[in-house]
N, C-alpha and C positions, 0 to 999 in steps of 0.2 A: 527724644523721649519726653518734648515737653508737652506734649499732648496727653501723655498717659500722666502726670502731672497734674493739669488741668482738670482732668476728671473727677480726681476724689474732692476737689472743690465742689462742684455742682451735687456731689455722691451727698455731700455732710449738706448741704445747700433742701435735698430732698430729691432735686430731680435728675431720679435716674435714668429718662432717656437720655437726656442731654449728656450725662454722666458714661452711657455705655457706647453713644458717639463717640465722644473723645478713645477711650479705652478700645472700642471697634478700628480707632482711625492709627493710632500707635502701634497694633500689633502688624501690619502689614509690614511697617515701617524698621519694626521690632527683626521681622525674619528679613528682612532687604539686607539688613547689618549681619546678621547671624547670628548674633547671641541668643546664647538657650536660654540664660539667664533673664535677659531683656525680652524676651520671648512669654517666658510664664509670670512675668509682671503683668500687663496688660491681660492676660486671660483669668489668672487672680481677679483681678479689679473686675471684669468683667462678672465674674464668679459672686463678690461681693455686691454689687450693682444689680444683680438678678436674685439675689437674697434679700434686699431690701427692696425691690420689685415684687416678692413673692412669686418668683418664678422660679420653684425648686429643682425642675428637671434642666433646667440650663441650667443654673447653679453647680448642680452636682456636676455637669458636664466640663464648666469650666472648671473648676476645681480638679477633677481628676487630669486635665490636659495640664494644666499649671502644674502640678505634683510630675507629670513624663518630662515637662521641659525640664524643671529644677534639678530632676535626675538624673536627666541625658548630662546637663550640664556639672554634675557635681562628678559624675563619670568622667568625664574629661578633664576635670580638672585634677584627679587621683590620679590621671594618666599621667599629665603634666608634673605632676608633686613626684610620680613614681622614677621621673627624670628621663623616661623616653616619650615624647609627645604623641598622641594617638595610641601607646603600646594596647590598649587595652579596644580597641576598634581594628586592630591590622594582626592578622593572622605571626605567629614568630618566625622569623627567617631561619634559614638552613645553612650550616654553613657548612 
């Protein structure tokens, strides 16, 4: 994830192509690992990085994709909390 790191430097720096490289170059990276979490990091940034671009229809795009990752992931982790891992993705057993 040091790439997606890297980004909000160049982000605060002004230049956000360079800015949505890095953040473009992380999320691949991001889903190779699986986390959801690490997932709507990078499209966040990217979301932020097209805000200061004045590019408001990608903006809003990533921002709504960041908000499904952060959900999918916060889902699963209530699954986890709830002490059966995935209970909430796998249909309940029969017994």
């Amino acid at each position: 994830m040091t790439l997606a790191n890297i980004g909000p430097a160049y982000l605060k720096l002004g230049d956000t192509a360079t800015a949505r490289d890095y953040f473009g170059r992380a999320l691949p990276l991001a889903r190779r690992v699986g986390n959801k979490v690490w997932m709507g990091t990078p499209t966040n940034n990217l979301g932020l990085a097209s805000l200061q671009a004045g590019d408001v229809t990608s903006r809003l795009a990533h921002f709504i994709a960041s908000l499904q990752w952060r959900r999918a992931a916060s889902e699963g982790r209530r699954s986890r909390d709830a002490g059966e891992p995935g209970a909430i993705l796998r249909p309940a057993r029969r017994r």
